[in-house]
KELUM-767239 format. One record per residue (C-alpha): y negated, x negated, z negated; residue in three letters. Coordinates in steps of 0.1 Angstrom, whole numbers, padded with zeros to 4 digits, always signed. Example, Ala and Ser with C-alpha at 12.3 -4.5 7.8 and 13.67 -1.06 7.14 Angstrom:
+0045-0123-0078ALA;+0011-0137-0071SER;
This chain:
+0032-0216-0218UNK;+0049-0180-0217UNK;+0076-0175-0240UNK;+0111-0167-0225UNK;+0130-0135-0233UNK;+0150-0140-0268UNK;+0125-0167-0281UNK;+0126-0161-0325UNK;+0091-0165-0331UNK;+0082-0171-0372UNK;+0122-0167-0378UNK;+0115-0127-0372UNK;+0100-0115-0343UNK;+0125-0120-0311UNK;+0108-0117-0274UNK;+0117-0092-0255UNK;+0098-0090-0225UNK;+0057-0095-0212UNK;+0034-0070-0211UNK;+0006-0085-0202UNK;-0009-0122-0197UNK;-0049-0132-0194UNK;-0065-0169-0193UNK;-0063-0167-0237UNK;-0028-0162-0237UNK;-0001-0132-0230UNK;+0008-0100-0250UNK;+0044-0095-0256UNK;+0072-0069-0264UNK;+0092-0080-0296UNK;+0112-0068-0320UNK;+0109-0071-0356UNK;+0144-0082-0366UNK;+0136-0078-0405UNK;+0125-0041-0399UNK;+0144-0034-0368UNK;+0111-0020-0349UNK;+0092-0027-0315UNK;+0057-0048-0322UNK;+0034-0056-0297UNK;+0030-0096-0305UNK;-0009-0108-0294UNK;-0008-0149-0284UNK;-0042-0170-0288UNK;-0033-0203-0272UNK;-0067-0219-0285UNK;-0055-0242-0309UNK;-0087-0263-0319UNK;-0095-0258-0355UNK;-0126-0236-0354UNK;-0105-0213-0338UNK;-0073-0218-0362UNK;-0100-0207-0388UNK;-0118-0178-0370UNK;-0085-0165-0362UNK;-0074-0167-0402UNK;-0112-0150-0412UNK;-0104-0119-0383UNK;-0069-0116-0388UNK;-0075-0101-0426UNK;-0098-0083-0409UNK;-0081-0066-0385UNK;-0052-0064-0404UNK;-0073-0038-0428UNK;-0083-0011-0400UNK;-0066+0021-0400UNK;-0077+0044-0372UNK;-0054+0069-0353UNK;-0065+0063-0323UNK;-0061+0025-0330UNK;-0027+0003-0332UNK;-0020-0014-0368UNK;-0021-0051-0372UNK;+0008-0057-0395UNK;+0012-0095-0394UNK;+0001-0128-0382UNK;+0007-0166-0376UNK;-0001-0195-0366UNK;+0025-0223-0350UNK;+0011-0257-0349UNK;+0003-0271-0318UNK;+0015-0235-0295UNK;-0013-0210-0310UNK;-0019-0181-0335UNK;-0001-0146-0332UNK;-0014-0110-0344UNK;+0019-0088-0348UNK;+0004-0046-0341UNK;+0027-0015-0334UNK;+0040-0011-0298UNK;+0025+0019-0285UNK;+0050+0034-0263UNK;+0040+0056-0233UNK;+0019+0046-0200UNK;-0017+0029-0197UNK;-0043+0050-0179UNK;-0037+0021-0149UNK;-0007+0034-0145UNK;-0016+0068-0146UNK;-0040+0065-0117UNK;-0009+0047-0100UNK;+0007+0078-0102UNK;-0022+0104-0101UNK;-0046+0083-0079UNK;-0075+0098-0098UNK;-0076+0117-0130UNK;-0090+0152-0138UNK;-0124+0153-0157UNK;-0106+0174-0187UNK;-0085+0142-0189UNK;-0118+0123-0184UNK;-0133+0142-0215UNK;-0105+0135-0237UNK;-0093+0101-0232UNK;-0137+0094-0234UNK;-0143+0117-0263UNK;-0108+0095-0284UNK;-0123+0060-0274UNK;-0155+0069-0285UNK;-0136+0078-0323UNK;-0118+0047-0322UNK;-0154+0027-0311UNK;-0176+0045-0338UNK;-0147+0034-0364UNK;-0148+0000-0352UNK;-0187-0005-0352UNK;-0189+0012-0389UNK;-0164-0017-0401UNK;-0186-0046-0420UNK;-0190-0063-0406UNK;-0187-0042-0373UNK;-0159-0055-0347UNK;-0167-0051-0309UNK;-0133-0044-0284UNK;-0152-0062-0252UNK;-0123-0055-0232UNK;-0122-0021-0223UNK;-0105-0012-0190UNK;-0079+0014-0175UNK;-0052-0011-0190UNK;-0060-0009-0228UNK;-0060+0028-0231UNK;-0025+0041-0242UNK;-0011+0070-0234UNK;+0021+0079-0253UNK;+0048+0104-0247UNK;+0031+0130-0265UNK;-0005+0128-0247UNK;-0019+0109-0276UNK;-0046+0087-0267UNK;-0048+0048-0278UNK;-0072+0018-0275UNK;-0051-0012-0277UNK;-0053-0053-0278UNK;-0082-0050-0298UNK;-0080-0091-0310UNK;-0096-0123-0314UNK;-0137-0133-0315UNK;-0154-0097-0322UNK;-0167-0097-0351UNK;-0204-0087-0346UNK;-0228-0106-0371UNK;-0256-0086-0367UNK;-0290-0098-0349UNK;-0293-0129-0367UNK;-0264-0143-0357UNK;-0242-0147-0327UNK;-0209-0134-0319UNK;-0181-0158-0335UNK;-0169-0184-0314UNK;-0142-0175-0292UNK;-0131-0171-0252UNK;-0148-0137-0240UNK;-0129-0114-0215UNK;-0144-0108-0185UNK;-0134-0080-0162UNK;-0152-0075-0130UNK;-0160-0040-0124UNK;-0155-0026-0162UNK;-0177-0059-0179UNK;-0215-0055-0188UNK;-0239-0085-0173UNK;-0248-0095-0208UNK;-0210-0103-0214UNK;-0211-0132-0188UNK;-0222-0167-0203UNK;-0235-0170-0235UNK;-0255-0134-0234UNK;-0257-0114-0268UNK;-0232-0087-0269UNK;-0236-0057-0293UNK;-0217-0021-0295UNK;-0233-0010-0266UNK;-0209-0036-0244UNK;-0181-0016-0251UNK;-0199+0018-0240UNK;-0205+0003-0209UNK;-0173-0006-0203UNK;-0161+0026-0216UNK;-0181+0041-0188UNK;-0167+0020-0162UNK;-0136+0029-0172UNK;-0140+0067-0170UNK;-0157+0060-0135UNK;-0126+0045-0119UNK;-0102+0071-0133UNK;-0122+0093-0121UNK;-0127+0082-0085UNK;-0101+0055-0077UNK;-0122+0029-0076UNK;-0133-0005-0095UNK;-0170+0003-0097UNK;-0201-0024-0083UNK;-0196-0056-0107UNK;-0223-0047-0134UNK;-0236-0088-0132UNK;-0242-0083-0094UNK;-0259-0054-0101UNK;-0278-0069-0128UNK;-0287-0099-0096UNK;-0300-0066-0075UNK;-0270-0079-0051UNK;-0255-0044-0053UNK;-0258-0004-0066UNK;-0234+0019-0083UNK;-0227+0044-0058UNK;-0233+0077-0075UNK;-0198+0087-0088UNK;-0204+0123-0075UNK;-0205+0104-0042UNK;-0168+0094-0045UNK;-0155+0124-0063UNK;-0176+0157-0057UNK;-0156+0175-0082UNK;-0174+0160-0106UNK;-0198+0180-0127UNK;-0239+0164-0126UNK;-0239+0167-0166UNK;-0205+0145-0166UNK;-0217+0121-0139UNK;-0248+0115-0153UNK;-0231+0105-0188UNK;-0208+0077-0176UNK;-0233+0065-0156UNK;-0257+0062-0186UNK;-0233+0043-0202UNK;-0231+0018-0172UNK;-0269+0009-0172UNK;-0279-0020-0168UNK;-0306-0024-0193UNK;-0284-0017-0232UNK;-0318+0000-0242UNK;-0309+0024-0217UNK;-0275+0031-0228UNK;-0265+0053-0254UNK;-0268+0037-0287UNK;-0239+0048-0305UNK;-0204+0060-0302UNK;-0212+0094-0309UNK;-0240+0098-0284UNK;-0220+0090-0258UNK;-0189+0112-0273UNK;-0213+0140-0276UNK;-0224+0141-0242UNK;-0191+0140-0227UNK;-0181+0172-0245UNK;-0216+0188-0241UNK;-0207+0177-0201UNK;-0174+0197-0204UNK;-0186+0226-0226UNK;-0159+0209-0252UNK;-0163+0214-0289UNK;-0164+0186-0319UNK;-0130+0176-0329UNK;-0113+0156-0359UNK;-0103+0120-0347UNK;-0068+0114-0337UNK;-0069+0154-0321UNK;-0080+0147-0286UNK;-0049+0146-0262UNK;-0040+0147-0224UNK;-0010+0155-0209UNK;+0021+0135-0214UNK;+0031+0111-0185UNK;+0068+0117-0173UNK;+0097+0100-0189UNK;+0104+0075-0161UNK;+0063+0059-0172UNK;+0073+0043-0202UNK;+0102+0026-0221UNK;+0121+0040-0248UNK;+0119+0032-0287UNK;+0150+0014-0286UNK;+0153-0017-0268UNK;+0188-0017-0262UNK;+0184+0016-0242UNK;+0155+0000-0218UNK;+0185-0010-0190UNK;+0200+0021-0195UNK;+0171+0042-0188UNK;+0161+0029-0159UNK;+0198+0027-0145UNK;+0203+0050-0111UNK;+0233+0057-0089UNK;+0243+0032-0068UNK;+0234+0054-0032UNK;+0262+0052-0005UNK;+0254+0036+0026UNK;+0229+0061+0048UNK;+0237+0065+0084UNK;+0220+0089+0104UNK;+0200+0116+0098UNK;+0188+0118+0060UNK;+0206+0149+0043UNK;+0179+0170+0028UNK;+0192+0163-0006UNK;+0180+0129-0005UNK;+0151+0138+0015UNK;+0124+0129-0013UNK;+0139+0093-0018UNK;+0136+0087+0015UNK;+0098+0086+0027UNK;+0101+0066+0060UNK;+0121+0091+0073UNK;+0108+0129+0078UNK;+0130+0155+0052UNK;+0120+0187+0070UNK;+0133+0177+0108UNK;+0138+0213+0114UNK;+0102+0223+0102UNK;+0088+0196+0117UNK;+0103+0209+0154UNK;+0089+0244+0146UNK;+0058+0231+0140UNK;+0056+0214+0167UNK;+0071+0242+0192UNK;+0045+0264+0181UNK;+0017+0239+0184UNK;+0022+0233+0217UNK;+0030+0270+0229UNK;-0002+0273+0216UNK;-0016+0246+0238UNK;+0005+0254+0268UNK;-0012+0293+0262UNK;-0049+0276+0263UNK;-0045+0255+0293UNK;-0028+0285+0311UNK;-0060+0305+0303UNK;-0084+0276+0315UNK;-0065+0268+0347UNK;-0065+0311+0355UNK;-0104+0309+0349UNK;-0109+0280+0367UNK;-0088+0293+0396UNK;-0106+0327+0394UNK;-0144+0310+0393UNK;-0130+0291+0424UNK;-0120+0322+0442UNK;-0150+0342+0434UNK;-0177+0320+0435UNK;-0165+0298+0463UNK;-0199+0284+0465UNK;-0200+0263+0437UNK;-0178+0235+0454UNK;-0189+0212+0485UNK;-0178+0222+0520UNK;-0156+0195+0528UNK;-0141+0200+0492UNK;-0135+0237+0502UNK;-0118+0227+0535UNK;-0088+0213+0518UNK;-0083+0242+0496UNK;-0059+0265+0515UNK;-0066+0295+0495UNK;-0105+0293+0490UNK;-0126+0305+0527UNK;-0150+0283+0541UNK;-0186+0299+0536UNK;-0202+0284+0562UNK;-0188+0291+0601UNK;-0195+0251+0611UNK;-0165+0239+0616UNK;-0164+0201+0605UNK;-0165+0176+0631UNK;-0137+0154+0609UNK;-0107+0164+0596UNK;-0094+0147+0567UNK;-0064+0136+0569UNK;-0038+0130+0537UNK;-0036+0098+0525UNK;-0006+0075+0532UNK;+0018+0077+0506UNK;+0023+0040+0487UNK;+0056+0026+0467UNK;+0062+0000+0451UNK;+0092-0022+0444UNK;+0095-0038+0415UNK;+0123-0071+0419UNK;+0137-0078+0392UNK;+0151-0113+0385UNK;+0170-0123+0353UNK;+0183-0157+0341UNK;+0201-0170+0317UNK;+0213-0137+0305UNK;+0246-0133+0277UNK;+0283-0123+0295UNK;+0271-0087+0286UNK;+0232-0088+0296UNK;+0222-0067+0326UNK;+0189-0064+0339UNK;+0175-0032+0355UNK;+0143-0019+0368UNK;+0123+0005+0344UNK;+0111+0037+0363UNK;+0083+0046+0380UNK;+0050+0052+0362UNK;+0016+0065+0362UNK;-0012+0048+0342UNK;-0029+0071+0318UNK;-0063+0082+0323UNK;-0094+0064+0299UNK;-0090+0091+0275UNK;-0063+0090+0247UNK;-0039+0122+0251UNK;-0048+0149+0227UNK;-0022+0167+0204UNK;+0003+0178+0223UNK;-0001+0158+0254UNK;+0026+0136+0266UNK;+0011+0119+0300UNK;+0041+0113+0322UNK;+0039+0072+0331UNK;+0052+0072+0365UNK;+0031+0041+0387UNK;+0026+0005+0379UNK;-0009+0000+0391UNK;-0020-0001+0352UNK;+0003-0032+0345UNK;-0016-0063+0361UNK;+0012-0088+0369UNK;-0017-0121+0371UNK;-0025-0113+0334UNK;+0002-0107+0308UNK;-0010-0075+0290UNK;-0022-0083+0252UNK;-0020-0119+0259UNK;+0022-0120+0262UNK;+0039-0102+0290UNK;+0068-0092+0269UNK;+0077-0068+0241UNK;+0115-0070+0223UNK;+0127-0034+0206UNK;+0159-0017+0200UNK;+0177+0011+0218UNK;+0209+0031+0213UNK;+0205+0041+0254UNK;+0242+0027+0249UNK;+0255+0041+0219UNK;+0248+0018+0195UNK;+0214+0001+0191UNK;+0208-0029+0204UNK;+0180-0054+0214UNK;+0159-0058+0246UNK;+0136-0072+0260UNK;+0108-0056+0280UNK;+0086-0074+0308UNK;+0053-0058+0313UNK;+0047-0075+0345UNK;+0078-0066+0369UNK;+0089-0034+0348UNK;+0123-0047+0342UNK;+0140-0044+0309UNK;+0172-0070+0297UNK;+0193-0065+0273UNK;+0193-0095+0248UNK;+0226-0094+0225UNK;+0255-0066+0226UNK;+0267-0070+0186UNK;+0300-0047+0182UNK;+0284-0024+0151UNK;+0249-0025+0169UNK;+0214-0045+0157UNK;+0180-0038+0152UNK;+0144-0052+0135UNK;+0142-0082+0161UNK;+0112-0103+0150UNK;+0100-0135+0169UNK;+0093-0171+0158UNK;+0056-0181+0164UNK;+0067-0200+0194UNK;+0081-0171+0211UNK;+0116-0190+0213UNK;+0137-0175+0191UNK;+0141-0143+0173UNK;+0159-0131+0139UNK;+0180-0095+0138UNK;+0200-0076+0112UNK;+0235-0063+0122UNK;+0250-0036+0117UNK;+0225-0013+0125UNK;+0236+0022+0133UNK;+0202+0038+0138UNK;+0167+0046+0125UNK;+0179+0044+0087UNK;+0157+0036+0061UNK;+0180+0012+0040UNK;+0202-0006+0061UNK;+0235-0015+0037UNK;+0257-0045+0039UNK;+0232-0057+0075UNK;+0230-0097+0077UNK;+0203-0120+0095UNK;+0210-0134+0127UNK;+0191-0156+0149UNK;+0191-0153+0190UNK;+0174-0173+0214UNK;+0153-0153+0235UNK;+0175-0153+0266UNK;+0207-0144+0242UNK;+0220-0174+0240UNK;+0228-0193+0211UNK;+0242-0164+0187UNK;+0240-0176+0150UNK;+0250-0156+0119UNK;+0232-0164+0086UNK;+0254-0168+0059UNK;+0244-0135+0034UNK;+0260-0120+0002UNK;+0271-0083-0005UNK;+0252-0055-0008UNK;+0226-0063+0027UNK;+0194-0081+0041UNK;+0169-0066+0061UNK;+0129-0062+0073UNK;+0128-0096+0084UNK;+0096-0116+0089UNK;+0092-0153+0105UNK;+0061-0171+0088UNK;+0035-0183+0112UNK;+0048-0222+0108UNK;+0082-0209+0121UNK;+0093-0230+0093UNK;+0107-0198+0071UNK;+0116-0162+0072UNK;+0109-0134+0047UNK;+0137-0106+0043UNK;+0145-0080+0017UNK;+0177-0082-0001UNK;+0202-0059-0018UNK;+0217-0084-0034UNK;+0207-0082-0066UNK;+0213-0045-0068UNK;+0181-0033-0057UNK;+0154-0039-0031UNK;+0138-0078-0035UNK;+0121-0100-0012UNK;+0136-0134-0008UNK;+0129-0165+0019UNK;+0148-0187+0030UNK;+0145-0218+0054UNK;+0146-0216+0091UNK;+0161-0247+0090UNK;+0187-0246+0061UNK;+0195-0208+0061UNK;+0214-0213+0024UNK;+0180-0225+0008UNK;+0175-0189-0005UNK;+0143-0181-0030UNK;+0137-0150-0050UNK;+0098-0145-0049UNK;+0099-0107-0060UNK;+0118-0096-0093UNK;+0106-0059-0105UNK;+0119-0040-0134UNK;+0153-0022-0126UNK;+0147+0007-0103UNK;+0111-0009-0089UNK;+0117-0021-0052UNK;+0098-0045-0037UNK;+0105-0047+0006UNK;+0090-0050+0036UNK;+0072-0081+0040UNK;+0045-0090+0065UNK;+0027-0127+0067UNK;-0004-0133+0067UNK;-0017-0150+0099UNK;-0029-0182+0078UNK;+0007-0181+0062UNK;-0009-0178+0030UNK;-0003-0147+0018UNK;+0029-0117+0021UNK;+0015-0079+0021UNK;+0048-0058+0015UNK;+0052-0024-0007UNK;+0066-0016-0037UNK;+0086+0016-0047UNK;+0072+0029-0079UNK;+0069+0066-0088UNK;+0089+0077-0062UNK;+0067+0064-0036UNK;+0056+0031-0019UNK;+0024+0011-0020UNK;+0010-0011-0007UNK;+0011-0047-0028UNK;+0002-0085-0020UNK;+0009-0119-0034UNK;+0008-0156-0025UNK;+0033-0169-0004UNK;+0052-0182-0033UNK;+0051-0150-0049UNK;+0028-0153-0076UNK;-0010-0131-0081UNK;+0014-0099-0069UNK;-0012-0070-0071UNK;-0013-0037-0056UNK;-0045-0031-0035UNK;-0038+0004-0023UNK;-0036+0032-0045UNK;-0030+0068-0030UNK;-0015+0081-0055UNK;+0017+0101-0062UNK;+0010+0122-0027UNK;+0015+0094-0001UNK;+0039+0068+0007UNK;+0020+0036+0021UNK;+0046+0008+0042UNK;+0053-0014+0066UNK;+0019-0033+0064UNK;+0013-0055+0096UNK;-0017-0079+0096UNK;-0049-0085+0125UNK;-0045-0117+0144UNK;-0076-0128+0128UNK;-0062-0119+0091UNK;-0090-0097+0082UNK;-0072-0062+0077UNK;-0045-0050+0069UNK;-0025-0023+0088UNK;+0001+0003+0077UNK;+0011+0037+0076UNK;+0008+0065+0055UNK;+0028+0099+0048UNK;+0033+0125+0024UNK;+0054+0122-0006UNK;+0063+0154-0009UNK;+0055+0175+0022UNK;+0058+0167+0056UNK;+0032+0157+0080UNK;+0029+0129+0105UNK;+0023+0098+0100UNK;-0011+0084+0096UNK;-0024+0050+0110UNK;-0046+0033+0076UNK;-0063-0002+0073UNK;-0074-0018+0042UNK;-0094-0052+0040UNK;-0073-0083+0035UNK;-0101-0100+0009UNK;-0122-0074-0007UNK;-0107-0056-0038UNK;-0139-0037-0044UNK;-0122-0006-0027UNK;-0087+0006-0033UNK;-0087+0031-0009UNK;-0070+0027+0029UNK;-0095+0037+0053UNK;-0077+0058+0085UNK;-0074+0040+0115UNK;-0096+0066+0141UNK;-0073+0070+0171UNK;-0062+0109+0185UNK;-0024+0103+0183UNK;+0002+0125+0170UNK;+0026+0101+0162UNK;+0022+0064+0155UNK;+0048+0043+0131UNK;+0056+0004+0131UNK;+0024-0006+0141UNK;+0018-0044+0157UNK;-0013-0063+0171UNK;-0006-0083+0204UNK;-0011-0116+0205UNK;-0048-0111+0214UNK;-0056-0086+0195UNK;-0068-0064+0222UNK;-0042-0039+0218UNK;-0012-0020+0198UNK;+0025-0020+0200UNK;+0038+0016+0186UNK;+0069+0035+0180UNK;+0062+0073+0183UNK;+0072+0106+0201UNK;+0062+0128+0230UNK;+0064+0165+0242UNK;+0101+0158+0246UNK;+0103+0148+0204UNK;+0121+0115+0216UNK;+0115+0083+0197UNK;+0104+0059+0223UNK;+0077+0028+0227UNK;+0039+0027+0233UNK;+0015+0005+0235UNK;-0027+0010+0243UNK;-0059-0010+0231UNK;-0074-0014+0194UNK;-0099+0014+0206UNK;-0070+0042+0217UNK;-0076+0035+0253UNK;-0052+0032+0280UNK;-0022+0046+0260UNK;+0010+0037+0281UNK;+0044+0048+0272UNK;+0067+0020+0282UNK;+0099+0034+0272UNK;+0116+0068+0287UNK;+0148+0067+0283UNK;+0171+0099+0267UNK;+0181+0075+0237UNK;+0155+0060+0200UNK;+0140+0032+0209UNK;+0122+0019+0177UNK;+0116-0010+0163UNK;+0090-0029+0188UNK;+0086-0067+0184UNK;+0052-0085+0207UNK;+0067-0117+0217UNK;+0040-0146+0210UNK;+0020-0164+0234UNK;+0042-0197+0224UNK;+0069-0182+0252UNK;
């Protein structure tokens, strides 16, 4: 059972938060009230007594080793009936996860160093007698601090090696997929050379960003490690080839000591011998780990409340603000100049084509030549049929609405032309001017209608689109505006924040409201200060996901359909990490959403109840990953990408829904400038997009999965954003 904040464990060490928790017990923050220092406080929840009296035998043990590139044990326990405890220094700083949070990948100097300090603290630890083995070496036990100084931490319980003749000592063995030898699952020998294989695995996903092929499935020839040069050429051969003679199968092929493998990292990186303790990387930045001081945790991590945001966002606050572009003005110029560019070219082509045409009149078929006014005929037969021009069609569109609010009106969209095959390169905006490409028999992506907002009258508000007679109604008409509509699986009902003055990122002191889909039936849900937003209905229309302001800083919460005031909290970060946007899973299972840490979003996913929350995209420090959306058939997920700290448009990625092998969003191939707020159609034959055209206006698309048939079904002078497909249940 986890410990709650302020437990007194042994009348001396008080909780003070989790660090970490695995299937043997959790690893805690404390305080050492008799000394006045932070511990890290190790729990063994095995309570049989074999282990009561291994743990006794390897606490002494432990409690003797003295390495600087090692935590001290200074103390340790038992409580009857709960488990033992091993009391070690707290090693402030970050854990090389975190670093490749922030980094995505590390640099192969770094690689060298944080190697060439493990491999000290491993030779120290196999020259102990008898020797002790870590067996759980991954990116999460190597400790950074604020200086650069590299530690291996939660060195524990059951590894202490006997030698050939005897097995390991009894105990729960950790298992991590991806950094674990084979010979570490079931009841397999292990010896040093366990640790330099996980040591290896480690280096190899620093150094790539990605969990390399599970060493027992390789063992089962059910998969390869991919050449790490493969995923990161930057690499040197002599490096490569080290880590991944650490990660061989076979221990005989491993190195066979700690300083083999040390010495071959520096040989790889022309790096000379140094004392232990010496190697260091750079420090991580002050906002990657807590302070000494407990008490000065909350206020470290305290920020500015931020005023409400409406509009534009100020370039001063530009680089909190990833959704939105900071460099408007750059981003026009840009753009300008790319398509003068582009104007220049087709100018040039049309002038040779017209020229070719003129000169070599030849080339095109009589008839063809006949209807050219400029070009002369070559030939003095004069054709025998004249053709005459085609009549010219239109089309009417009659629109009908029923059931509309007081202030609904109903009006015909204009005229449009359906885009060729071909998606529209950079630059291209196709004017959509003719119906013929919306089939009235069929609704398009298996439901005829799309809800978004528009501020075409001021403030935004909600409509609702009919593919099938190109007529567009608007659905509610709230005083300070609304936006975010999103539908109930039957296609009934839909759920809106208000206020909403535009496109802003953070939408302060906004509240839930629920519409029928003709507008009737207007009903508030009861919120608290500080605002709800991004809300989601799950697929048994029985609740709705939102993020909340209300406890000072972005959380997801859900509440019931039915009884709006049943409110759960299924997020709680650390102040100053946001969790937001959630997305359900198809199945109803699951809620992808991001998570602001570092300054920039990524992409996360949990259970529906909010527990196993894990991020499953890491891009780094560079990008900003959100608003995840999910295939119909819950296979990938969907989301976009920009830059951090640059502009540039942005990017269309999809990641698996089920296979954490990779950690890398793979980009969605389609030739479009610029696609946001991204959503399958019911059939999943095509995409509903928010993006913008030659005339930079913010307005709504929709083509298939493959790019094809890109249609822009929104024109008007004002943003439309926002888009919502209504299910098939309508």
């Amino acid at each position: 059972m986890t410990l709650e904040k302020n437990t007194l464990l042994h009348n001396r060490y008080r909780i003070i938060e989790i660090l970490g928790q695995g299937g043997m017990g959790s690893v805690y923050r404390a305080i050492d009230e008799n000394l006045g220092v932070a511990v890290a406080l190790k729990e063994n929840l095995f309570t049989t007594e074999e282990y009561m009296r291994q743990f006794r035998l390897e606490a002494v043990i432990l409690a003797n080793l003295r390495h600087p590139n090692m935590p001290r044990v200074s103390d340790h326990f038992e409580l009857k009936d709960q488990g033992q405890y091993l009391v070690m220094d707290f090693i402030e700083g970050e854990d090389l996860r975190n670093r490749m949070d922030r980094l995505g990948m590390i640099s192969e100097d770094d690689a060298t160093q944080i190697g060439a300090a493990i491999c000290d603290a491993l030779a120290y630890l196999h020259s102990r007698k008898p020797p002790i083995l870590h067996r759980d070496i991954k990116p999460g036990n190597v400790k950074i601090t604020p200086e650069g100084h590299i530690f291996l931490v939660d060195f524990g319980l059951a590894k202490v090696y006997q030698g050939d003749n005897q097995a390991t000592t009894t105990g729960a063995r950790a298992m991590t997929p991806g950094y674990s030898p084979p010979e570490q699952y079931g009841t397999a020998r292990t010896d040093p050379r366990t640790d330099f294989y996980s040591l290896g695995a480690t280096l190899y996903a620093a150094l790539c960003g990605v969990i390399p092929e599970d060493g027992l499935a390789r063992a089962m020839d059910n998969a390869q490690l991919t050449p790490l040069r493969k995923r990161n050429v930057k690499i040197t051969r002599r490096f490569a080839t080290a880590v991944e003679k650490a990660m061989a199968i076979d221990p005989s092929d491993r190195f066979q000591s700690a300083e083999d493998f040390k010495k071959a990292l520096l040989g790889a990186g022309s790096k000379t011998q140094q004392p232990a303790g010496t190697h260091v990387v750079a420090p991580p930045p002050a906002e990657a780990f807590l302070p000494s001081d407990p008490s000065q945790v909350a206020a470290s991590k305290e920020k500015t409340p931020r005023p409400p945001v409406v509009g534009p966002v100020p370039p001063s606050t530009a680089d909190d603000q990833p959704f939105v572009s900071p460099l408007k003005k750059q981003k026009e110029r840009e753009r300008k100049r790319r398509f003068a560019l582009m104007r220049f070219f087709l100018i040039l082509l049309l002038v040779l084509a017209v020229s070719i045409l003129f000169w070599a009149p030849g080339i095109l078929p009589e008839n063809v030549r006949a209807s050219i006014p400029f070009l002369a005929p070559t030939s003095t037969v004069t054709p025998s049929v004249t053709p005459s021009p085609l009549p010219t069609q239109t089309a009417t569109a009659t629109v009908t609405s029923t059931a509309l609010p007081p202030t609904a009106t109903a009006t015909a969209l204009p005229t449009r032309t359906p885009l060729p095959i071909v998606i529209g390169t950079l630059g291209s905006d196709p004017a959509v001017t003719d119906t013929a490409a919306l089939p009235v028999s069929t609704p398009i992506g298996g439901s005829g209608q799309i809800a978004y907002a528009s501020d075409r009258t001021d403030l935004p508000q909600i409509y609702l689109a009919d593919l099938a007679n190109l007529a567009f109604t608007q659905v509610v008409n709230m005083p300070e505006g609304a936006c975010q509509p999103a539908w109930s699986p039957d296609g009934q009902k839909m759920v809106f924040i208000s206020p909403c003055k535009g496109m802003d990122e953070i939408y302060y002191g906004a509240g839930l409201y629920i519409v029928n889909a003709d507008g009737s039936n207007l009903t508030p849900i009861g919120t608290v200060p500080g605002g709800d937003f991004d809300p989601a209905w799950s697929p048994d229309g029985k609740s709705i996901a939102f993020t909340s302001l209300r406890t000072d800083q972005m959380e997801i919460f859900i509440l019931s359909a039915d009884d709006p005031k049943s409110v759960v909290q299924i997020t709680k970060g650390a102040k100053g990490i946001d969790s937001r946007q959630p997305a359900w899973s198809p199945d109803g299972t699951q809620i992808a959403y991001v998570v602001k840490r570092f300054g920039v979003y990524q992409l996360w996913l949990m259970n529906a109840d909010g527990s196993e929350q894990k991020q499953i995209v890491r891009s780094g420090v560079a990008f900003s990953d959100y608003l995840p959306t999910w295939s119909p058939d819950g296979s990938l997920i969907v989301f976009n990408q920009r830059c951090a700290t640059k502009f540039c448009f942005p990017y269309l990625m999809t990641t698996s829904a089920s296979d954490r092998t990779e950690e890398q969003g793979s980009f969605f191939q389609l030739n479009i400038i610029s696609i946001e707020d991204v959503e399958y159609s019911p059939d999943g034959f095509h995409l509903l997009y928010e993006g913008e055209g030659n005339d930079e206006n913010n307005d709504i698309y929709y083509m298939t999965t493959t790019g094809a048939n890109n249609i822009r079904l929104t024109t008007d002078d004002g943003l439309e954003f926002d888009p919502a497909w209504r299910p098939n249940g309508n």
